[in-house]
N, C-alpha and C positions, 0 to 999 in steps of 0.2 A: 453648815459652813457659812450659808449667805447672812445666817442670824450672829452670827460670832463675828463676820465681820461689821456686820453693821454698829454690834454693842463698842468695834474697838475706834469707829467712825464716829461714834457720836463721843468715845473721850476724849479724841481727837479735835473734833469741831468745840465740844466746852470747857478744852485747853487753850484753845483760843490760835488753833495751826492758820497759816494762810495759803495750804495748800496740801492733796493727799497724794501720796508715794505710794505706787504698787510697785514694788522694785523686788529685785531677785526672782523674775518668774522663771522658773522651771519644767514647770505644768502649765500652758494653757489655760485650761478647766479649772483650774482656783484663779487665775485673774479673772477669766468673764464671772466668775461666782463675787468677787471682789466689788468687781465694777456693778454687776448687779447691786450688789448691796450698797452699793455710795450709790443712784441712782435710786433706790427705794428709801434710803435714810431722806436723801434732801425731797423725794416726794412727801415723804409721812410727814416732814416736818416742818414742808413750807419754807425753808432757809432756801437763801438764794446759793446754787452747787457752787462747792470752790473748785478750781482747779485741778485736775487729777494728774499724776505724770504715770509713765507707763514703761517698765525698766525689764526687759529680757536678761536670763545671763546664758550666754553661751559656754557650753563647760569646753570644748575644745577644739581642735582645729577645722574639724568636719561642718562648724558654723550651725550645727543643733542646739537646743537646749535638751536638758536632761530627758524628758517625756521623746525627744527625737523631731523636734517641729525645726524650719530653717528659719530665721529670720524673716523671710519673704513670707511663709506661713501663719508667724507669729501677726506680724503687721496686718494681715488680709483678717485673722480672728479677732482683730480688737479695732477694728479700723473705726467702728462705729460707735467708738466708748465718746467722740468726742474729749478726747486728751488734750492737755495742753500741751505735752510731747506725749514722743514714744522714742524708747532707746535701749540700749543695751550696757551691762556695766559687768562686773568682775569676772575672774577665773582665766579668762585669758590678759597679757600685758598689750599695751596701748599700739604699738605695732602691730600683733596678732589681728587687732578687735578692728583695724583699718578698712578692711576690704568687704567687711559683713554691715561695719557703719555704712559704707560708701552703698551697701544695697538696699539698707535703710531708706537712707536721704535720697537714693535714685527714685523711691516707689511713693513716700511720704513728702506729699507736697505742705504739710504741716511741721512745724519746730521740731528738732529731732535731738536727742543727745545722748552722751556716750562718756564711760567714766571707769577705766580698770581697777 
């Protein structure tokens, strides 16, 4: 997995991105596998790391994502990716997604955001 993401990281980086999206997380365990591999890419390769953003989707009201982690979970497992944010985006509408942002940004004293 961490080899797959690093091959779609580097056609990323010699597409010429000025920043990488783990978005849609569901699972946990494939964003740190994700972030591993952006962090192995920019060692193997000497390029100075771009920015990463770091995107949860909550599927419903219960404030889990699909594997069942809470937001406050998710945040505490990636806290150490060094993100440029970290945030949460579809399946629930812009109302819904208020109050699990709001638990976000109480715990991330780092840029946070949010997008249904």
């Amino acid at each position: 997995l961490v080899e797959a993401y690093k091959q779609q990281v580097s056609g990323l980086v010699d597409g010429g991105v000025d920043l990488l999206m783990i978005e849609t997380v569901f699972d946990t365990q494939n964003c740190k596998a994700a972030i591993f591999a952006v962090d192995e890419y920019f060692l193997e390769t000497k390029k100075e790391r771009l920015p990463v953003m770091l995107s949860a989707t909550i599927v419903d009201n219960s404030g889990r994502t699909l594997s069942g982690q809470t937001v406050e979970a998710f945040y505490v497992s990636v806290k150490h990716a060094r993100a440029f944010t970290v945030g949460i985006n579809c399946a629930l509408g812009a109302a819904q997604m208020k109050g699990f942002y709001k638990k976000l940004v109480d715990m991330n004293s780092g840029w946070c955001h949010v997008y249904p």
